[in-house]
NUZA-321798 format. One record per residue (C-alpha): residue in one letter; x, y, z. Coordinates in steps of 0.05 Angstrom, whole numbers, padded with zeros to 5 digits, always signed. Each point is the difference from the previous one (the first is absolute). Example, Ala and Ser with C-alpha at 12.3 -4.5 7.8 and 13.67 -1.06 7.14 Angstrom:
! residues 2
A+00246-00090+00156/S+00027+00069-00013/
! end
This chain:
! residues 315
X-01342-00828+00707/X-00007+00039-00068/X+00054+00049+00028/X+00048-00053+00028/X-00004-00040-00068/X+00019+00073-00038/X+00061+00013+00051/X+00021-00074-00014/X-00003+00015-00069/X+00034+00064-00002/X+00064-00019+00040/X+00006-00062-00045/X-00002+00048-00063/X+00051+00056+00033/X+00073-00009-00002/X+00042-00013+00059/X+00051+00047+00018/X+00050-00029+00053/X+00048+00039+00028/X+00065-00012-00030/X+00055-00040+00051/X+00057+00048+00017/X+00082-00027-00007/X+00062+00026+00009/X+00056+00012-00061/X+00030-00077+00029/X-00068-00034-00010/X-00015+00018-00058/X+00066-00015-00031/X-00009-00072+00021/X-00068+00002-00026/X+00029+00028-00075/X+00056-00057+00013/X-00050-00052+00004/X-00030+00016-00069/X+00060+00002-00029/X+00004-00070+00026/X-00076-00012-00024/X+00003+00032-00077/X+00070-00048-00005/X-00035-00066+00015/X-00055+00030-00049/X+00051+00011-00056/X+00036-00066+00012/X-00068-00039-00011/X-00063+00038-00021/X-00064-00019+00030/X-00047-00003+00045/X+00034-00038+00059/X+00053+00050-00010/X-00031+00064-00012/X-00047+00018+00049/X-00022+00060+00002/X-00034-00013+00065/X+00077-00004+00036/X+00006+00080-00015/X-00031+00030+00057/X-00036+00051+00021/X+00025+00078-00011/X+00043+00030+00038/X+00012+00068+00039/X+00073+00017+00004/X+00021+00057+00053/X+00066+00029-00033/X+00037+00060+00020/X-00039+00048-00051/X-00068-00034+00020/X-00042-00050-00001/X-00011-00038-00065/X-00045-00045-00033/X+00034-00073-00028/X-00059-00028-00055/X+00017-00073-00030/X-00056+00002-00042/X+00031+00001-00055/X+00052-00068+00020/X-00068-00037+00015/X-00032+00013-00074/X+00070-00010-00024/X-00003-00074+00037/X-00068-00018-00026/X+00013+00014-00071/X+00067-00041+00008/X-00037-00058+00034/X-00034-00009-00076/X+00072-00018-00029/X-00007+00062-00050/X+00056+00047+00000/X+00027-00022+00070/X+00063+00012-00009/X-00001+00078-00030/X-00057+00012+00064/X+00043-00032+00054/X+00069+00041-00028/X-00040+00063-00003/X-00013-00012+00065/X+00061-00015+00024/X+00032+00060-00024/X-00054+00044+00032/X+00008-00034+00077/X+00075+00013-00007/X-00022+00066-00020/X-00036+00010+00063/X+00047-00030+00047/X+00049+00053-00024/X-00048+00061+00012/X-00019-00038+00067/X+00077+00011+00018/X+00016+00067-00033/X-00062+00026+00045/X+00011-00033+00061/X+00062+00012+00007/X+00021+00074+00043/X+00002+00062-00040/X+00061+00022+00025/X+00033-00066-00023/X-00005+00015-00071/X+00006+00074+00007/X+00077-00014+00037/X+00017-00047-00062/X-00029+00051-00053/X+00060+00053+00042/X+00043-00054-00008/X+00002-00014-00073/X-00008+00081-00006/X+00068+00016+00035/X+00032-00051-00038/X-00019+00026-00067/X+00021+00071+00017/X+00064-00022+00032/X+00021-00037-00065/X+00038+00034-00051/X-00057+00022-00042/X-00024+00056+00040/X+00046+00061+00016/X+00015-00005+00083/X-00027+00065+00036/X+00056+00049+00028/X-00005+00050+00060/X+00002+00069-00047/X+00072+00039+00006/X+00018+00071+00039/X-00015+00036-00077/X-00071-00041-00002/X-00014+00019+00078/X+00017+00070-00012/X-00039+00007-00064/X-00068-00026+00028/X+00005+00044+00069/X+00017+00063-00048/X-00058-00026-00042/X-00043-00003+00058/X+00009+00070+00027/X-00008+00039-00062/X-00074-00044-00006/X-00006+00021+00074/X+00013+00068-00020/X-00044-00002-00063/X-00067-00023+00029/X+00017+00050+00061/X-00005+00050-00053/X-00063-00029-00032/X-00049-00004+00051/X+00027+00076+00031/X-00051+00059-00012/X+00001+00036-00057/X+00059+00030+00007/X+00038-00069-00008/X-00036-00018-00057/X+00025+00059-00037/X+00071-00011+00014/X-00011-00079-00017/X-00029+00017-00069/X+00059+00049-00009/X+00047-00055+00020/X-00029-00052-00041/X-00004+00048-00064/X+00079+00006+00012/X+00019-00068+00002/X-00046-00012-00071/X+00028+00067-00035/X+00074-00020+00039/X+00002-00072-00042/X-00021+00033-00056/X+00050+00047-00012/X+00049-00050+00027/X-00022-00052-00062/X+00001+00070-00047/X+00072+00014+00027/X+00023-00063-00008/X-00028-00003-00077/X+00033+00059-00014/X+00066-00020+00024/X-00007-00059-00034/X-00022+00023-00067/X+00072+00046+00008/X+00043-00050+00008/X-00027-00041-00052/X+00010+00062-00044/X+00073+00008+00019/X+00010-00068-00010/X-00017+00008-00072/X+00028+00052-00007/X+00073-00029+00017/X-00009-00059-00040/X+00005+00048-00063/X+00040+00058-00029/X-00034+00066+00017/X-00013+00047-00046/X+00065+00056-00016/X-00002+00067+00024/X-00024+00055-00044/X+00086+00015+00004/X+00006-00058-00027/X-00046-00003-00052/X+00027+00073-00026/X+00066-00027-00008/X+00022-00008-00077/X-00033-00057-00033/X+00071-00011-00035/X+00028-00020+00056/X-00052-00053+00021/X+00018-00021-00073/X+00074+00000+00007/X+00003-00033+00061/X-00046-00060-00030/X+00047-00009-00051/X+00055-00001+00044/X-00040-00055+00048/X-00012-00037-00066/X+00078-00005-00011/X-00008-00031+00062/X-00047-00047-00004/X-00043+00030+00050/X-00066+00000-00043/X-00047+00007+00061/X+00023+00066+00014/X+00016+00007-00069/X-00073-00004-00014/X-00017+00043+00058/X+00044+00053-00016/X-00031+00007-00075/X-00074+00008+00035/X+00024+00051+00032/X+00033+00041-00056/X-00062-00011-00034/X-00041+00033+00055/X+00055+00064+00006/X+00000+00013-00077/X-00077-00004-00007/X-00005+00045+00064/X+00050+00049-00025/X-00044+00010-00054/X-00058+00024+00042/X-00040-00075-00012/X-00022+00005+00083/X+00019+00036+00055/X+00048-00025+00052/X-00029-00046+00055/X+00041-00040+00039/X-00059-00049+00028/X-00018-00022-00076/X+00007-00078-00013/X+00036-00017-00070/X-00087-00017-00016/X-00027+00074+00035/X+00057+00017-00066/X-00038-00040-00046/X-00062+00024+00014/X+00019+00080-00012/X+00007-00015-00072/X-00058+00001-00038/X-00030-00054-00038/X+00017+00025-00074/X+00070+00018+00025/X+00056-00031-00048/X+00043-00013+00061/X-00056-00038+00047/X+00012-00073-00038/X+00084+00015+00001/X+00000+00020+00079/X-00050-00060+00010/X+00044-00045-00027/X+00060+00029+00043/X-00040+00000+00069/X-00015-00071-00019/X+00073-00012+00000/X+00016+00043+00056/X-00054-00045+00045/X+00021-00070-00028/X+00069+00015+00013/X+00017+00050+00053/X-00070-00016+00046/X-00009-00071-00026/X+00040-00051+00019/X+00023-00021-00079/X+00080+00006-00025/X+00009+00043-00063/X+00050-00014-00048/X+00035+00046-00054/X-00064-00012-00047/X-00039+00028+00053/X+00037+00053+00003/X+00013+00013-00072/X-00081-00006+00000/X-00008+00059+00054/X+00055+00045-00034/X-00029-00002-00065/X-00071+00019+00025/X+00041+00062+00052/X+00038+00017-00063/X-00073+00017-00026/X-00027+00029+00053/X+00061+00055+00013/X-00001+00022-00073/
! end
């Protein structure tokens, strides 16, 4: 008897576990439907003839296409009893509302067949890369076709070479250390040519320097032939002429020796710092560069300027 009694007493303590009732996707959509229908009349009028939390139901075991699920309504049944009490009905019953449309939407996004959605996901994809937005894709051209298969041999022909014995490795290393030192003196090449052209581009945008001929010439005649530009109005070469008949008269008298690569400054520079002529042919070269390099217009005060400092520099 002492043992039945204890049994009796145990089961009555011990939670029941039923086994949860199975549905299909259909059922339980009618079953979230009707409480819909159940939290309305709740919201409309609050109480307890209203909200019964007893009208839930049990749980539910859904069988969808990714499984089988578990449907708890827990949670709507506390949310019934508290709004039984009038307090905060109305915030409870939206709340839940909002979370059984919730679920009736997951309910149909998971019941419904994968390869549904997966169609209409390629739908709306081929429409967005078929609009404007997005370049179209074009077959590649005869120069494209003819550049990959080229492209592909030489790899071919590469990794042939690669995995060979040892003499193929040799004669890859050797090929590869051409192609490196090949670019290389192709850049250096190319620098250099540059670098040239630049220079004889310079060079043609100015006067070069005279001939060592020239430069012996006699310094009087530079000097006549500026006067007779002068007459002329021509005081550029006016100007241009006096440098130079400055240069031949201080050459003839053994200032430097002939060089027909010196710059009117390489001139300056010979002279040296204490010289009595340095500040006189600095003021001349000045002149010669503002007016004969430079793009500024003399007039006859620039030139009777320059004459009177050649004048000095010739006696």
């Amino acid at each position: 008897m002492r043992r039945s009694a204890s049994l009796l007493v145990l089961l009555a303590i011990l939670p029941l576990h039923a086994e949860l009732r199975r549905c299909t996707p259909d059922q339980l959509q009618d079953r979230l439907r009707s409480l819909e229908s159940l939290v309305s009349a709740c919201s409309a009028a609050p109480g307890k003839a209203t909200c019964k939390a007893d009208a839930v139901g049990d749980n539910l075991q859904v069988t969808l296409p990714s499984g089988a699920r578990t449907v708890e309504f827990s949670w709507l049944r506390d949310a019934l009893a508290r709004a039984a009490t009038g307090k905060h009905a109305q915030q409870e019953m939206a709340a839940a509302q909002q979370r059984l449309a919730s679920d009736l939407s997951s309910l149909n996004s998971a019941a419904a067949p994968p390869g549904e959605y997966l169609q209409r996901d390629h739908a709306v994809l081929r429409e967005i890369l078929a609009s404007s937005r997005f370049p179209q894709a074009q077959p590649p051209n005869l120069w494209q076709r003819l550049r990959d298969r080229f492209l592909a041999w030489l790899s071919s022909k590469l990794d042939r070479l690669g995995t060979g014995g040892s003499p193929t490795r040799w004669i890859s290393q050797i090929l590869l250390m051409a192609v490196i030192l090949g670019s290389c003196g192709g850049l250096l090449l190319w620098f250099s040519r540059a670098t040239r052209r630049q220079r004889l581009l310079l060079a043609q945008g100015r006067e070069r320097t005279p001939s060592a001929a020239t430069l012996l010439r006699d310094w009087q005649l530079w000097l006549a032939e500026a006067g007779l530009l002068a007459e002329q109005k021509q005081w550029r070469e006016a100007i241009h002429h006096l440098y130079w008949a400055a240069i031949g008269s201080m050459e003839t008298r053994g200032t430097w020796r002939p060089d027909r690569a010196r710059t009117p400054r390489e001139y300056l520079g010979l002279l040296a710092p204490g010289s009595g002529s340095k500040d006189d042919l600095l003021c001349l070269t000045r002149c010669l560069e503002r007016f004969w390099y430079g793009a500024d217009s003399p007039g006859e005060r620039d030139y009777d300027e320059a004459r009177t400092v050649t004048e000095r520099l010739v006696a």
